[in-house]
C-alpha positions as a Markdown table, in Angstrom:
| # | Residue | x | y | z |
|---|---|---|---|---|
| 1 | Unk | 0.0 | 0.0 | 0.0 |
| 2 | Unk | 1.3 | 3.8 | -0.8 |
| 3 | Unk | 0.5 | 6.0 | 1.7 |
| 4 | Unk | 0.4 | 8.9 | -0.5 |
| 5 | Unk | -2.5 | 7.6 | -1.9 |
| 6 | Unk | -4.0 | 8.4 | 1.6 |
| 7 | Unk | -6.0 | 11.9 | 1.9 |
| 8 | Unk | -4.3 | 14.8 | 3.5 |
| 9 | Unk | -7.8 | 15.3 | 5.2 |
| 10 | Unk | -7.2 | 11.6 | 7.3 |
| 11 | Unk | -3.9 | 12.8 | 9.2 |
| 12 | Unk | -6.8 | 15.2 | 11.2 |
| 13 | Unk | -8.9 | 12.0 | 12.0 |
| 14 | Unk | -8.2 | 9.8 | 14.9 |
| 15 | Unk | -9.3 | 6.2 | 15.3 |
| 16 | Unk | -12.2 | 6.5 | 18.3 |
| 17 | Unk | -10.8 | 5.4 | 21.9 |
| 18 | Unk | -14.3 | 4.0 | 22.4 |
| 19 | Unk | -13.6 | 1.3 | 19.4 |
| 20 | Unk | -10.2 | 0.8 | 20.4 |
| 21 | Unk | -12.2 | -0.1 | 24.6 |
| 22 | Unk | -14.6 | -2.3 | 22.5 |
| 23 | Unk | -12.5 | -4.7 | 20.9 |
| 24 | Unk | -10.2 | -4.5 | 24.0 |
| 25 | Unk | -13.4 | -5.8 | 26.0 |
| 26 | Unk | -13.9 | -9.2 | 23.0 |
| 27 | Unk | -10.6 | -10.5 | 23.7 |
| 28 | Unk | -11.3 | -10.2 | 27.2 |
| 29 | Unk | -12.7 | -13.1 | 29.6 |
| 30 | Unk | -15.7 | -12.2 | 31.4 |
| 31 | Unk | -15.3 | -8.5 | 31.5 |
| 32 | Unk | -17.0 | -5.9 | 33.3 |
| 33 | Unk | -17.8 | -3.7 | 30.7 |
| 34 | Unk | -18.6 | -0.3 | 31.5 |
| 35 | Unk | -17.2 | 2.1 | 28.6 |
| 36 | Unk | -20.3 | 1.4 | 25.9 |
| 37 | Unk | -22.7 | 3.6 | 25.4 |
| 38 | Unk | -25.2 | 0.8 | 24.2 |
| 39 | Unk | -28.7 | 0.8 | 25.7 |
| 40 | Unk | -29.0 | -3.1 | 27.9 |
| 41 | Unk | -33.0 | -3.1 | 26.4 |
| 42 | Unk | -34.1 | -4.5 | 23.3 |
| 43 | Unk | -36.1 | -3.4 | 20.6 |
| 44 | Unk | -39.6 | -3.4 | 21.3 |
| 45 | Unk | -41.7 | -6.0 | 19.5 |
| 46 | Unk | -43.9 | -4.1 | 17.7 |
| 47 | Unk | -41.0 | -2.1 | 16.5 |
| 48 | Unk | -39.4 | -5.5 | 15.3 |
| 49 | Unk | -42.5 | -6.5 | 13.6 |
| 50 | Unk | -43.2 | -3.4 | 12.0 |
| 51 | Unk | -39.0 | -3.7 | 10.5 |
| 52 | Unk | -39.8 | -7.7 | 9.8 |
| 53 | Unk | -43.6 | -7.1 | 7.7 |
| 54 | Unk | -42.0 | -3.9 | 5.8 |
| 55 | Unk | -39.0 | -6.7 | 4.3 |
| 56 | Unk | -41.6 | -9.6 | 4.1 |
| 57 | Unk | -43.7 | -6.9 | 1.8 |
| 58 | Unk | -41.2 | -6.2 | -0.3 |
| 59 | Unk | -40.3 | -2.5 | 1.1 |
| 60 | Unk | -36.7 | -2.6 | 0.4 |
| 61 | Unk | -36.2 | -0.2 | -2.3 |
| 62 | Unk | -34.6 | 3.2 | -2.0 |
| 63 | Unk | -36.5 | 6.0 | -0.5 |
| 64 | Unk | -36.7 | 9.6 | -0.9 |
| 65 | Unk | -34.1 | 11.5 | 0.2 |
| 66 | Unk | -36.1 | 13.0 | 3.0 |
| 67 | Unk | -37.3 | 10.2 | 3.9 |
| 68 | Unk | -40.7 | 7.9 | 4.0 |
| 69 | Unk | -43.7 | 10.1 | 3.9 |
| 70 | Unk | -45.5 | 8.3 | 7.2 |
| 71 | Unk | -42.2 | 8.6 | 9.5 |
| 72 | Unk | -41.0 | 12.8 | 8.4 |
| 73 | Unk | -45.1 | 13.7 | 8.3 |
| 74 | Unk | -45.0 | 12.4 | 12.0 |
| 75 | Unk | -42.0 | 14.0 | 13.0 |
| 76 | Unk | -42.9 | 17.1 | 11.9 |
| 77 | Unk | -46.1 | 17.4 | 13.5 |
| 78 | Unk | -44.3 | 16.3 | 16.7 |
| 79 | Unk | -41.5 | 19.0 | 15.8 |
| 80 | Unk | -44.5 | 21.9 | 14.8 |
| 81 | Unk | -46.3 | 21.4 | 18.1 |
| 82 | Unk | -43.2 | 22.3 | 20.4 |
| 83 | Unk | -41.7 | 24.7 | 18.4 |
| 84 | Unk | -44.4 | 26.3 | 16.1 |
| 85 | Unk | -41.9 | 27.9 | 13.6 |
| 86 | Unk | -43.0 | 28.7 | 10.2 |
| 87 | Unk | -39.9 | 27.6 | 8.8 |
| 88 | Unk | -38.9 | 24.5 | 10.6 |
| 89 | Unk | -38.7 | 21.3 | 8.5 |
| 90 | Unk | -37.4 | 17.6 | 8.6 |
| 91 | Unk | -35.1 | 15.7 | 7.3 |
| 92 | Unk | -34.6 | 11.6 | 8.0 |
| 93 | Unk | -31.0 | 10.7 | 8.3 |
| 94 | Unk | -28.7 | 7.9 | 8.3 |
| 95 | Unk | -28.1 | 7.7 | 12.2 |
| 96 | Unk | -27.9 | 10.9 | 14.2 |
| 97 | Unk | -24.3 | 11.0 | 13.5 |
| 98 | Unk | -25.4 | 10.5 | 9.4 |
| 99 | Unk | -27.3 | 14.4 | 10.2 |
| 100 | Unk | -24.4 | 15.8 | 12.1 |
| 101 | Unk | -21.9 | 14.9 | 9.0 |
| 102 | Unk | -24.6 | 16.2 | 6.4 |
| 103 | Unk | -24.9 | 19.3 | 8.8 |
| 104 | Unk | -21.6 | 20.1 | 9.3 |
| 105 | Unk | -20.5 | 19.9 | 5.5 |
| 106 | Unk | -23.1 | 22.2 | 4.6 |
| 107 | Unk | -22.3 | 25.1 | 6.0 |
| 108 | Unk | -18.4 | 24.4 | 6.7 |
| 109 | Unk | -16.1 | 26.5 | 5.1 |
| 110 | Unk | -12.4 | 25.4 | 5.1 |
| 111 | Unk | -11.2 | 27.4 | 8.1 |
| 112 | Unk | -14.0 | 27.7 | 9.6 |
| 113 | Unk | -14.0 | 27.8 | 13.3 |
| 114 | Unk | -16.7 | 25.7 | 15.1 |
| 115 | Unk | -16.9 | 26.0 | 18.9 |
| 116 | Unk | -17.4 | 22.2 | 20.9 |
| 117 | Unk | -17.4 | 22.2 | 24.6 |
| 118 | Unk | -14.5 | 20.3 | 26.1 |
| 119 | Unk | -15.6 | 17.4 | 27.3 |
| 120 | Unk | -17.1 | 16.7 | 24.2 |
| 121 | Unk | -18.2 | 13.5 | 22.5 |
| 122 | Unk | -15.0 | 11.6 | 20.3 |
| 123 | Unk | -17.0 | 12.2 | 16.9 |
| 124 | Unk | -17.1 | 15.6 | 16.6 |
| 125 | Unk | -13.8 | 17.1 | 16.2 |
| 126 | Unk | -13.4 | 14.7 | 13.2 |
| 127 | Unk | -16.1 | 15.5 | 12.3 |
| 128 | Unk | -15.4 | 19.0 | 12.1 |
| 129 | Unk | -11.7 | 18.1 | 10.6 |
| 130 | Unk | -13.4 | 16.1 | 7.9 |
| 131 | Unk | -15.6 | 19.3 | 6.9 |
| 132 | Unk | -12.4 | 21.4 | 6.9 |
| 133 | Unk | -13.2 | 23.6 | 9.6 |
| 134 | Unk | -11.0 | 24.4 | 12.7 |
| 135 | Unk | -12.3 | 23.2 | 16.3 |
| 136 | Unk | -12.4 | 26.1 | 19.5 |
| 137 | Unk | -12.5 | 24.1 | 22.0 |
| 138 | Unk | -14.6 | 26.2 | 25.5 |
| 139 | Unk | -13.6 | 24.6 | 28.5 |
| 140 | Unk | -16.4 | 23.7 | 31.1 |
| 141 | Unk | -14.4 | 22.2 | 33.8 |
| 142 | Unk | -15.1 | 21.4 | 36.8 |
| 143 | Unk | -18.8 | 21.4 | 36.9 |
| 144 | Unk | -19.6 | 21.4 | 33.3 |
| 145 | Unk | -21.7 | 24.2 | 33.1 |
| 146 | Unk | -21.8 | 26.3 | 29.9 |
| 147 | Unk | -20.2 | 29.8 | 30.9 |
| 148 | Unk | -21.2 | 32.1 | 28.4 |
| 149 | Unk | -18.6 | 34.5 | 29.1 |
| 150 | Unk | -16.4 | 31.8 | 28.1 |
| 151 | Unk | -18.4 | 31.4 | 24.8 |
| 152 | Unk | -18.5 | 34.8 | 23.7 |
| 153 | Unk | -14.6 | 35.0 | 24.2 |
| 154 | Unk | -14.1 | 32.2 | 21.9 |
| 155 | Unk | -16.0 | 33.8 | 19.0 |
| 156 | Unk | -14.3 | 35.6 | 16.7 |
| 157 | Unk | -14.9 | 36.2 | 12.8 |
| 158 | Unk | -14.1 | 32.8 | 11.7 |
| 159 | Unk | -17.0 | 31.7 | 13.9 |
| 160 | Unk | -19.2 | 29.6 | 12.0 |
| 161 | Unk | -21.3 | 27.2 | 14.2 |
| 162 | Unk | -21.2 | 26.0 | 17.7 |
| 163 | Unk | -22.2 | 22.4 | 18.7 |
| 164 | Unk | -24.1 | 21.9 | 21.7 |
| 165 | Unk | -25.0 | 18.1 | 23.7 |
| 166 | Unk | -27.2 | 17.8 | 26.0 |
| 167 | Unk | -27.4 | 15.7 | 28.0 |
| 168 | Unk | -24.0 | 15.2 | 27.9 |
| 169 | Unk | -21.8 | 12.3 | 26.6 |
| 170 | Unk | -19.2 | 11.8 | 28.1 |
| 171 | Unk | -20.7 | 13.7 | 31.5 |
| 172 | Unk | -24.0 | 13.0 | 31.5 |
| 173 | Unk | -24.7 | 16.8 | 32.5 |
| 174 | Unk | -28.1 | 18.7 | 31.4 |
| 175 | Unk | -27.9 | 22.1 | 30.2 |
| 176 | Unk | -30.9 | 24.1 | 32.3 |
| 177 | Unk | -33.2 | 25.8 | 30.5 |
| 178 | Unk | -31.5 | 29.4 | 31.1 |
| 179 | Unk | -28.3 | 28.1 | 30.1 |
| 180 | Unk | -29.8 | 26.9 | 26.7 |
| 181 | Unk | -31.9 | 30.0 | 26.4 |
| 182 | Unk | -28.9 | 32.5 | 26.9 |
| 183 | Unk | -26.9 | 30.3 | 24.3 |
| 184 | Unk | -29.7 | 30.4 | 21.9 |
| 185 | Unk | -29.7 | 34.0 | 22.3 |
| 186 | Unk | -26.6 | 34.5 | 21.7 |
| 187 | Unk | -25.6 | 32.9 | 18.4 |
| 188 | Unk | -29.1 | 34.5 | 17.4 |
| 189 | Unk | -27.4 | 38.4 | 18.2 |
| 190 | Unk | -23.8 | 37.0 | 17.0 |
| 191 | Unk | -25.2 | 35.6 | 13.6 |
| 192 | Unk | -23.6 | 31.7 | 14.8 |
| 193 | Unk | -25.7 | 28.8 | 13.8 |
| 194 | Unk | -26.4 | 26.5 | 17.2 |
| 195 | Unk | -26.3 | 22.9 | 16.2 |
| 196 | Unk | -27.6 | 20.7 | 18.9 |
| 197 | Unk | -27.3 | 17.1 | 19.8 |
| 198 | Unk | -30.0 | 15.9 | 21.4 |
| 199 | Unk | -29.7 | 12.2 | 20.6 |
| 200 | Unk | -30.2 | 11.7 | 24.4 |
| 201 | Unk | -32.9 | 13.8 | 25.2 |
| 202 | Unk | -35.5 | 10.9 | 26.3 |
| 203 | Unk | -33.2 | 10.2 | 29.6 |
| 204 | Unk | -33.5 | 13.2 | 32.0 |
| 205 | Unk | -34.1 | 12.4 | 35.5 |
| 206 | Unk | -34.5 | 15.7 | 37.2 |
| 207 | Unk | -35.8 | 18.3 | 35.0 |
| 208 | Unk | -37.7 | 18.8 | 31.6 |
| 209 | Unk | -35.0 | 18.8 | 29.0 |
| 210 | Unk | -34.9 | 22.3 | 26.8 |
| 211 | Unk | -34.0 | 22.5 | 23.7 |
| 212 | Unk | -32.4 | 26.1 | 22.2 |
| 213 | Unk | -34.4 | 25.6 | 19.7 |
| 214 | Unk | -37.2 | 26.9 | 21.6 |
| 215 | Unk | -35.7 | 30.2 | 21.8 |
| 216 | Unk | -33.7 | 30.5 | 18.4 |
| 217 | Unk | -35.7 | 29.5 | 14.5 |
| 218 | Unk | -32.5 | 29.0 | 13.2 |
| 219 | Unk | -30.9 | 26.1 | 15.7 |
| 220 | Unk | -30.3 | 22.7 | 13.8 |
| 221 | Unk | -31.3 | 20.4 | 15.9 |
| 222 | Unk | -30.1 | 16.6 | 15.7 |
| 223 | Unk | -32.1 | 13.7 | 17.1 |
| 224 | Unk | -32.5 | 10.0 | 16.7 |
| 225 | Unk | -33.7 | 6.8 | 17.4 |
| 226 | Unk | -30.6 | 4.8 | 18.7 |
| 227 | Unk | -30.1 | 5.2 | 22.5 |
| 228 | Unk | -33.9 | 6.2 | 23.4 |
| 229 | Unk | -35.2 | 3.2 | 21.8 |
| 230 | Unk | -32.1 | 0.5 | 21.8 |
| 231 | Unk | -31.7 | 0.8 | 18.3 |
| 232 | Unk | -28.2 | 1.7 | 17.8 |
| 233 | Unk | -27.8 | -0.6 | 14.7 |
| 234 | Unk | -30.5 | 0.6 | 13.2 |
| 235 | Unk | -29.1 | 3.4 | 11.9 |
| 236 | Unk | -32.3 | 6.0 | 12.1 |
| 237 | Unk | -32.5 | 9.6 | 13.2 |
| 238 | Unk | -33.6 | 12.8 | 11.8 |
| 239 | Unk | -32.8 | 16.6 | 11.2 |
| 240 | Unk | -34.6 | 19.7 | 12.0 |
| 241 | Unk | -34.0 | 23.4 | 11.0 |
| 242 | Unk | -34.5 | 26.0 | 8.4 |
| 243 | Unk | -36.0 | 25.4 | 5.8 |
| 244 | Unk | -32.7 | 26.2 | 3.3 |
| 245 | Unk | -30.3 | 23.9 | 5.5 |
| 246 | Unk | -32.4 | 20.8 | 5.3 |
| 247 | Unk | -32.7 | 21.4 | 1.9 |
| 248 | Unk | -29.0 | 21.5 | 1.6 |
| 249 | Unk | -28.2 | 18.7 | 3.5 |
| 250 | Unk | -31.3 | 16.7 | 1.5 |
| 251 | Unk | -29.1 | 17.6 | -1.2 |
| 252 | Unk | -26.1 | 16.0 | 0.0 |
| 253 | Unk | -27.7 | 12.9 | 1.5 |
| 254 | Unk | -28.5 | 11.9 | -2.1 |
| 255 | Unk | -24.9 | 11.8 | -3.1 |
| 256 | Unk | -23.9 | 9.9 | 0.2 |
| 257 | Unk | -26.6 | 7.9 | 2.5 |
| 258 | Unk | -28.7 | 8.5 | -0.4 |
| 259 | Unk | -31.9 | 7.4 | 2.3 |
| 260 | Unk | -31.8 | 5.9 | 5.5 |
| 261 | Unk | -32.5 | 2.3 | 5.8 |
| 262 | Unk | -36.5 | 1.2 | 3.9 |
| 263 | Unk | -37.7 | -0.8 | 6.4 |
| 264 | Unk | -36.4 | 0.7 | 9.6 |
| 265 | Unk | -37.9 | 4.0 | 8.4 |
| 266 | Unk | -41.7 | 1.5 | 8.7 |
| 267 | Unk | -40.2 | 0.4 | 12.2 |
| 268 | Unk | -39.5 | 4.2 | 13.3 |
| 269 | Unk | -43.4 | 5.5 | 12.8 |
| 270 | Unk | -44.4 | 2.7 | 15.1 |
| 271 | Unk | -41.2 | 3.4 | 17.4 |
| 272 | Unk | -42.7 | 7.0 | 17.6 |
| 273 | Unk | -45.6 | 5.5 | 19.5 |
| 274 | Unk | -43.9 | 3.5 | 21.8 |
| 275 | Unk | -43.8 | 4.5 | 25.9 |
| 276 | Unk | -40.1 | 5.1 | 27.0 |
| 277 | Unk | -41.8 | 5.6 | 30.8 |
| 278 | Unk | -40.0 | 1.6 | 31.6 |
| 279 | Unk | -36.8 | 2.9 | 29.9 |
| 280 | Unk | -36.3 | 6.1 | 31.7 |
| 281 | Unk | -37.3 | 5.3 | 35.1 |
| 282 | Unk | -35.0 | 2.0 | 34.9 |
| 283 | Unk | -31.9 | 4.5 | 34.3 |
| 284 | Unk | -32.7 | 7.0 | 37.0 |
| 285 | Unk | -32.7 | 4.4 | 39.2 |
| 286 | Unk | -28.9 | 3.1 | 37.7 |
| 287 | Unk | -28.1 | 6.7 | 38.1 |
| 288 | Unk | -29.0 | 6.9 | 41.3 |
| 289 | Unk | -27.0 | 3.6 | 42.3 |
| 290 | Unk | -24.1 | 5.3 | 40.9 |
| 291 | Unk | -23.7 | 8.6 | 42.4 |
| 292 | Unk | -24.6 | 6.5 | 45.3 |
| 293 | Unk | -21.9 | 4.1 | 45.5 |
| 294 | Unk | -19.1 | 6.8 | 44.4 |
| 295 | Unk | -20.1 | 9.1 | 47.0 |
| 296 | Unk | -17.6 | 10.5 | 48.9 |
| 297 | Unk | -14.7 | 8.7 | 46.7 |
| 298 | Unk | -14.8 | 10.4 | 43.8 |
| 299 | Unk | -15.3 | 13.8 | 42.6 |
| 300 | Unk | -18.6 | 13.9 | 40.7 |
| 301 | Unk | -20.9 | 16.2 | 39.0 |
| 302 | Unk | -24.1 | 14.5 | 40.0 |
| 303 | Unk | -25.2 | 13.1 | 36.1 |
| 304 | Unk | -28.6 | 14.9 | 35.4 |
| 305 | Unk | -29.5 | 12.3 | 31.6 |
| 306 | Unk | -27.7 | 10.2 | 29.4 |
| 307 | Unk | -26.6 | 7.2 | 31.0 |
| 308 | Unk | -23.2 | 8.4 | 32.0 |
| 309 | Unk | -20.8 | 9.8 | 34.7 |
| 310 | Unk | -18.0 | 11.1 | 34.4 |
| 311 | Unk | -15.8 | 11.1 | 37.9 |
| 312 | Unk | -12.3 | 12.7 | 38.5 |
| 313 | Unk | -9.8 | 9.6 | 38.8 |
| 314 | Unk | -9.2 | 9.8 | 43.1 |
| 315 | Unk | -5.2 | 8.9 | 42.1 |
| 316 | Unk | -3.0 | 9.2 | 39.0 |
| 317 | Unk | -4.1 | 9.9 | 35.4 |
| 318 | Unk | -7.3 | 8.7 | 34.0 |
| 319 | Unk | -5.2 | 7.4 | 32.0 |
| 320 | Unk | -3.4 | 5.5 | 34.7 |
| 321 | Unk | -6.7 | 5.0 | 36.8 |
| 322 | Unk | -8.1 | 3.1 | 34.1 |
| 323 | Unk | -5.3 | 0.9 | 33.4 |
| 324 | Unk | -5.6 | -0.5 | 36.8 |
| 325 | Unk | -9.1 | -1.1 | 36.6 |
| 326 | Unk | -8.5 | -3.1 | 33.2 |
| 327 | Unk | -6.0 | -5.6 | 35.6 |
| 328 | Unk | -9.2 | -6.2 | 37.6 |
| 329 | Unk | -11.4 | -6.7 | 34.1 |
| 330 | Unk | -13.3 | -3.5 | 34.2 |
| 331 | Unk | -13.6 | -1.7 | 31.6 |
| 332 | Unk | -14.1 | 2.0 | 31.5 |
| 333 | Unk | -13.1 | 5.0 | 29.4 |
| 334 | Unk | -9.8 | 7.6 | 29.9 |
| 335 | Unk | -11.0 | 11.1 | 30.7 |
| 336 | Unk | -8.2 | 12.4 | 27.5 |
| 337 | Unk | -10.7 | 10.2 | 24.9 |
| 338 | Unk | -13.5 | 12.8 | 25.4 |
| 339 | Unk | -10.9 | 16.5 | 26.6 |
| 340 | Unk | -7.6 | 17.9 | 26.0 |
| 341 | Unk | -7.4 | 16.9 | 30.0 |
| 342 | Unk | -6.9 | 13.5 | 31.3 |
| 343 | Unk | -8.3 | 14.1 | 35.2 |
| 344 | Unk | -11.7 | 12.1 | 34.6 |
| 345 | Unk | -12.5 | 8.8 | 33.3 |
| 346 | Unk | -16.4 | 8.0 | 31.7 |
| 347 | Unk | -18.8 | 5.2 | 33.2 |
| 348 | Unk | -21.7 | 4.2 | 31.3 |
| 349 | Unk | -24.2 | 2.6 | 33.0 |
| 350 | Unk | -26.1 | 1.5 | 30.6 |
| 351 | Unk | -26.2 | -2.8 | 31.8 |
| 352 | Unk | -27.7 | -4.9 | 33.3 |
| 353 | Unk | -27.9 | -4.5 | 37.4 |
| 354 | Unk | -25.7 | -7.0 | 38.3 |
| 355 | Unk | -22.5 | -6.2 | 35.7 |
| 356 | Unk | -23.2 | -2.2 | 37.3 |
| 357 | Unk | -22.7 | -3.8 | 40.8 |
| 358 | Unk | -19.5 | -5.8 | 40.0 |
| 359 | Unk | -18.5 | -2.7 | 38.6 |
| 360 | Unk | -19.2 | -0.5 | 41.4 |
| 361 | Unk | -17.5 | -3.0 | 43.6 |
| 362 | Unk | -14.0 | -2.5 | 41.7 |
| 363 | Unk | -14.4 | 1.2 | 41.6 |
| 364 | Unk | -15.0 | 1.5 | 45.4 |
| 365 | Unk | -12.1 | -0.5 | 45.7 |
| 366 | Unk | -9.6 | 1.5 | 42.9 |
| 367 | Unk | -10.6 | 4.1 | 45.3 |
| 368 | Unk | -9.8 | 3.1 | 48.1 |
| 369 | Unk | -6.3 | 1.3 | 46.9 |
| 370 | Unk | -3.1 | 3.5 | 46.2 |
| 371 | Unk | -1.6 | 4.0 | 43.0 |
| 372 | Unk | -0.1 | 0.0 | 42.2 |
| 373 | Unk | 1.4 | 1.0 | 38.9 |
């Protein structure tokens, strides 16, 4: 092979330190696996047999671009009943991740600057790199609060988006409504288009989420399917914005996803129905176990959605912390994965009860146990 045959752009893109946990935890005997983020519930069945009677009826042709009639006509009523703007349309994507690629290259500019609050989920700074664009990173540490002093120091002409999670992965850390509303605000006086990821939205525990785009027309918002309803494989979520950006990005989904998948577009109108109540109050209470058992070990801002936490390591690196964990078959995520620092380390507790306990059990005692290494 000739490595100049390899794209400039792919220097700028780094293999995901989730992956690299993942196929660490196959070639690993009985491990406690706690870096995932991959929901422990199944599809529901009528989802299933919605997917299994759109293939057995032949459904498996392309669709349009935008997606199945039946699935975008239900998400946009959804989306025209909370946000009643004029101008607000769909757009069914390959994956949430699928609309945040589409997103990002249509309105990128080589050189752009696009500002992503550190911690901030693996994908998106290659995201950003892959789009040509330049990513400011606005520190949140050590409460992961957006500051929007902070934010407004970071902009600068070659501002072109910012990208906004919540809840958080890796923190698990819900923006409150008046943090959203005063970021919403601002990119709406500064000219900056919001982009936010709210892929997690279905799992918050102590507060209604808010979305910026209840303050703002002209925030993109990104949702999807994959953690709220276990179907990460699936490869279904959706886009919503101006009018003129989803068109764009319709535009560029033709020449790459071209649609997302036939028959898991059927499954995702029956999906829409479905009663996450089981879901959500199954997680609050693995939450709650959490903050519980780390209390008064580790340094921890209390997770608020997702199904993460993201503790300070009590010795050491993350880096370090987590290596000793992986001697005693646990498996969690280095701080430096998800930040330019390398203080915290990312749970997911996103299992079953009794591989959260094991895991619990090893943390306590990492805690509690100096430095070995």
């Amino acid at each position: 092979m000739n490595d100049a045959w390899i794209a400039d752009r792919m220097r700028q893109i780094e293999a995901s330190g989730i992956r690299k946990a993942f196929e660490m935890a196959k070639s690993m005997k009985d491990p406690i696996n706690l870096s995932i983020g991959l929901p422990d519930f199944d599809v529901a069945d009528p989802v299933k047999a919605a997917a299994i009677d759109a293939i057995s009826q032949g459904f498996n042709a392309y669709t349009v671009t935008q997606g199945i009639p039946d699935l975008r006509g239900k998400l946009q009523s959804t989306v025209d009943a909370e946000y009643s703007h004029a101008d607000r349309q769909v757009l069914v994507t390959s994956g949430t991740s699928g609309g945040l690629l589409l997103g990002l290259c249509s309105v990128v500019n080589p050189g752009d600057e696009v500002l992503i609050f550190d911690p901030y989920f693996v994908m998106y700074g290659n995201l950003v790199a892959l789009a040509g664009g330049k990513v400011v990173l606005v520190d949140t540490y050590p409460d992961f609060r957006i500051d929007l002093a902070k934010v407004s120091a970071a902009i600068t002409g070659r501002t072109k988006c910012i990208l906004v999670n919540s809840p958080a992965n890796p923190t698990g850390v819900v923006a409150t409504a008046e943090e959203m509303q005063g970021l919403a605000k601002l990119c709406k006086e500064r000219g900056i288009l919001l982009i936010s990821d709210e892929v997690y939205r279905a799992f918050c525990y102590d507060s209604p989420f808010s979305s910026p785009a209840a303050w703002n027309e002209d925030v993109l918002v990104l949702d999807g399917f994959s953690k709220s309803h276990g179907m990460t494989g699936w490869r279904l979520g959706f886009a919503h914005g101006p009018a003129r950006l989803i068109q764009e990005m319709a535009k560029l989904q033709q020449f790459s996803f071209v649609c997302a998948p036939s028959m898991v577009q059927k499954a995702g109108v029956v999906a829409l129905d479905q009663n996450l109540s089981e879901q959500l109050e199954t997680y609050r209470h693995k939450r709650d176990r959490v903050v519980s058992a780390l209390s008064g070990l580790f340094d921890l801002a209390t997770p608020a959605g997702a199904f993460y936490a993201f503790p300070r390591a009590p010795w050491g690196t993350a880096t370090e912390f987590v290596a000793e964990g992986i001697k005693r078959n646990l498996m969690t995520i280095p701080g430096n994965v998800f930040s330019q620092r390398d203080t915290h380390f990312r749970i997911s507790y996103a299992v079953d009860d009794a591989t959260l306990k094991r895991g619990l059990d090893v943390l306590r005692g990492l805690a509690e146990t100096p430095n070995l290494s």
